[in-house]
Residue, then its C-alpha position, 0 to 999 in steps of 0.5 A: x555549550x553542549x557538544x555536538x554528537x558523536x558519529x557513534x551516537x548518531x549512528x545509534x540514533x539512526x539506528x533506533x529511529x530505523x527500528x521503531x519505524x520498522x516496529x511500526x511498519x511490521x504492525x500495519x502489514x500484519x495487519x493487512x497480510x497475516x489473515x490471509x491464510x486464517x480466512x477459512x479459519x475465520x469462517x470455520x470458527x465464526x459459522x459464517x460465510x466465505x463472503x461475509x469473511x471476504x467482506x470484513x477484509x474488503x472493509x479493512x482496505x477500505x478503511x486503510x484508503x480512506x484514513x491515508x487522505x488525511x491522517x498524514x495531513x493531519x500529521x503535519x499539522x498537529x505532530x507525525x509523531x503524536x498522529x502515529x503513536x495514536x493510529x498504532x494505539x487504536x489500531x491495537x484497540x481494534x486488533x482486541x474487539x477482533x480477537x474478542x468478536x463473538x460474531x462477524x459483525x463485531x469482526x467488520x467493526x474491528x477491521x474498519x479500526x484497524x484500518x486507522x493504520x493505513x497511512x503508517x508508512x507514508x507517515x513513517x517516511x515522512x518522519x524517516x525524511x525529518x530525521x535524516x537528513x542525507x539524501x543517499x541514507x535515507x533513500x536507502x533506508x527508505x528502501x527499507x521500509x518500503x520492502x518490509x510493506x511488501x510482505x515480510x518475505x511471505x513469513x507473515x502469512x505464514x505465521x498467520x496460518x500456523x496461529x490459526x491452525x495451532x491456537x485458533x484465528x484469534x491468536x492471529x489479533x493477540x500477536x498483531x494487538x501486542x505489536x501495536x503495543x511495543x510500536x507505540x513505546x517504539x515510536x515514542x522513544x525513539x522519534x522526535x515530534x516534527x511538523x511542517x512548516x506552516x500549521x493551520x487548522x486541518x481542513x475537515x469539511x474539504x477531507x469529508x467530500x473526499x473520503x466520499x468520493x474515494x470511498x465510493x469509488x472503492x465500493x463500486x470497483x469492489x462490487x464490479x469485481x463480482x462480475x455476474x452478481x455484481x448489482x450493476x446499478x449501484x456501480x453507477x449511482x456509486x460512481x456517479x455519487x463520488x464524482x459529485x463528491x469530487x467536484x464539491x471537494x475541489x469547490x471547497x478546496x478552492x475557497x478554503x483559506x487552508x485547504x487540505x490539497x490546493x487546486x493549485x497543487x492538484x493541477x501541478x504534473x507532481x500531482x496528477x502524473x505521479x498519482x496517474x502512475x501509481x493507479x496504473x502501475x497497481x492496476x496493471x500488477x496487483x491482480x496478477x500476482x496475487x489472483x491470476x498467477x496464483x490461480x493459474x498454479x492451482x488450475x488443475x486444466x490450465x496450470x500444474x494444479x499445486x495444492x493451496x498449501x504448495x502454492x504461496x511457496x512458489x507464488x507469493x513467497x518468492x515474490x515477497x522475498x525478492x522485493x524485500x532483498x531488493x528494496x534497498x538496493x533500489x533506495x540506494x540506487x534511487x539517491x545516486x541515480x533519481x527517484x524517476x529514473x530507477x522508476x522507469x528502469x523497474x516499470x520496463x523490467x515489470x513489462x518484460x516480466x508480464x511478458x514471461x508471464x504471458x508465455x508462461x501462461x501458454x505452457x505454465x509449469x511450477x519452475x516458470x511460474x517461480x521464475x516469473x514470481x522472483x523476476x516480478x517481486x524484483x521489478x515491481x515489488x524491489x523497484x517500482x513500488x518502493x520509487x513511487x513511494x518514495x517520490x510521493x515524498x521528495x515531491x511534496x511542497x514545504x508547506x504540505x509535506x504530508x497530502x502528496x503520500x497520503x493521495x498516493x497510499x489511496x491511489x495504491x489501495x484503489x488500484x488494487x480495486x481496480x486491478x481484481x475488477x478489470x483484470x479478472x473481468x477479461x479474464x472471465x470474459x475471454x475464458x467463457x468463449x475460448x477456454x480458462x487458459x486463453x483467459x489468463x493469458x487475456x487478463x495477464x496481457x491487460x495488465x501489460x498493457x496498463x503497466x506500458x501506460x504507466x511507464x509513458x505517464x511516469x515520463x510526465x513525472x517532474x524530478x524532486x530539486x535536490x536543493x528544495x529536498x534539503x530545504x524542506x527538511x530544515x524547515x520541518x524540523x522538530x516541533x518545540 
């Protein structure tokens, strides 16, 4: 009979498990972060336009909201750590076609692959669950994970731009293709394969009708966000195509002897309260601070008019940074005091901090700006965002650990649709007959607005049963 392991050895177990995923996580928010300050670059070096750049971006997030429906469902069914190994492995085929691509076509084919590594951290977590066991740990761990896919403090992106502007855009594909590499050998050495419970076959004709639907409606919010050019029509037929895809996928799911999500669980207050919650929250934040706020900084009129190369250190920097410190902190917070209730606690600090913003907008200056990007990065980016994650863990059923992170990733992505679309819609609105800084105001205090919505909806949120946490961990063990 082996012994059992040492507290050494699990340590170091612990250890490497935490490492690979963070391998893993790094890769998918590389993927989604390290561009942003090579797009000009990109244009530059492609002869093409801003918009066309623009839309290769647009098609990643897109791509990233749809493979998170099902990849994690999928996961489950057929092993996480098979389902993942294979996301971070074609993610890097497609970092290759982009590094390779001789025009922005090719570019757009490659971004919409690397958008397989969407659902890497709900996926991760998921595993991180399997494998630890202990509330508190893993909550802090958790914690962990979650910040470093806020940005890892704002070093992303700045490597981003010195590759591109030391060695060209496409050394920024290498590095992120090689990442996906050493992910790979990570995640297959220091994980265990695991699934759920039960194991039927994936339901692929209730995943089709809502990947139309969600990508639908993405595409639609996307193309509102134009405003003025916006093709109006096709933001109607657009929405009107995903509700109908909706209603067929909810028919299909409630005559499907395995079903991707039951209705029964669609209509259970986890569902619908949590996924409430996530599009408010990102809705309400998503747009402020990585479009007004940046924005107001760079206003020559109604801000200090910081340069482009300026205004990330005061911005988005300090906001990553503060979320990445405070991370775990709110996981471990999280395993003493629950998941909801360190919620609420980061959305009301998240409205007071919108509220500085507001008053900050009146008489902005780079100090107050700063101030409300590190009180921000604490609440939203610290707190808030890592509790809605990590409920859409400990509030999955046994059966179907997986399609609760997965709608919630696409709740995440399609908030931030909506965010850059209502927010900046008031903004311009409010701008044109009172002036730029009345419109930054307005589109700040919108944003408040919906945040208090999500703190009232987070109320309807139930809490995770500790004893059906432990349960579903020892019944999602490793697969033999």
């Amino acid at each position: 009979m082996s012994e059992p392991p040492t507290a050494a050895a699990t340590r170091t177990n612990v250890t490497g498990l935490v490492v690979a995923l963070l391998v893993a996580v790094f890769a998918f928010q590389l993927n989604a972060s390290m561009l942003s300050p090579a797009l000009a670059t990109m244009e530059r070096e492609l002869q093409t336009t801003t918009a066309e750049i623009g839309l290769s971006q647009t098609a990643f997030f897109t791509a990233a909201a749809l493979f998170s429906l099902f990849l994690p469902r999928w996961g489950d069914l057929i092993g996480r750590r098979r389902v993942l190994s294979l996301m971070l492995l074609v993610t890097g085929v497609g970092c290759v076609v982009s590094a390779l691509a001789p025009s922005v076509g090719v570019l757009f084919v490659g971004r919409i692959i690397q958008g397989v590594a969407g659902p890497v951290v709900p996926i991760c977590l998921i595993m991180l669950r399997v494998q630890v066991p202990d509330q508190k740990l893993y909550a802090t761990l958790l914690g962990v994970l979650t910040a470093v896919n806020g940005g890892i403090a704002g070093v992303d992106a700045l490597a981003g731009g010195w590759l591109a502007g030391t060695f060209g855009f496409r050394s920024i594909f290498w590095v992120m293709a090689v990442i996906c590499a050493i992910a790979v050998v990570a995640v297959r050495g220091a994980t265990v394969e695991s699934t759920a419970v039960e194991t039927p076959p994936m339901d692929w004709k209730g995943v089709a009708p809502l990947v139309v639907a969600i990508g639908c409606a993405l595409v639609a919010f996307n193309q509102a966000g134009n405003l003025a050019t916006a093709n109006w029509l096709i933001v109607i037929v657009l929405l009107l195509v995903a509700a109908a895809a909706f209603a067929v996928f909810w028919r299909i799911e409630d005559r499907s002897p395995h079903p991707l999500v039951s209705t029964r669980y669609l209509r259970q207050r986890r569902t619908w309260a949590l996924l409430s919650t996530t599009l408010l929250t990102m809705t309400g934040v998503f747009a402020i601070m990585n479009g007004l706020i940046p924005n107001l900084a760079q206003d020559p009129t109604a801000g200090p008019g910081l340069g482009a190369d300026v205004v990330s250190w005061v911005t988005l920097t300090p906001y990553a940074l503060a979320g990445l410190v405070l991370g775990p902190v709110a996981g471990r917070l999280a395993g003493s005091f629950g998941y909801q209730r360190v919620l609420q606690i980061g959305l009301i600090g998240t409205v007071v901090g919108v509220a500085i913003a507001v008053v900050t907008a009146a008489a902005p200056s780079p100090g107050l700006l700063l101030f409300v990007s590190l009180f921000i990065g604490v609440t939203y980016a610290g707190v808030s965002n890592i509790m809605l994650n990590g409920l859409g863990i400990v509030l999955s059923p046994e059966d179907n650990p997986g399609y609760l992170p997965g709608l919630n990733a696409g709740a995440f992505n399609l908030g931030a649709g909506i965010s850059f679309a209502v927010l900046f819609a008031v903004d311009t609105l409010v701008a044109t007959g009172s002036g730029p800084r009345a419109g930054y105001t307005a589109g700040i205090v919108t944003g408040g607005v919906l945040v208090l919505l999500a703190l009232a909806v987070s109320v309807l949120i139930p809490r995770p049963d500790p004893s059906a946490v432990a349960a579903r961990v020892e019944g999602a063990g490793p697969a033999h």
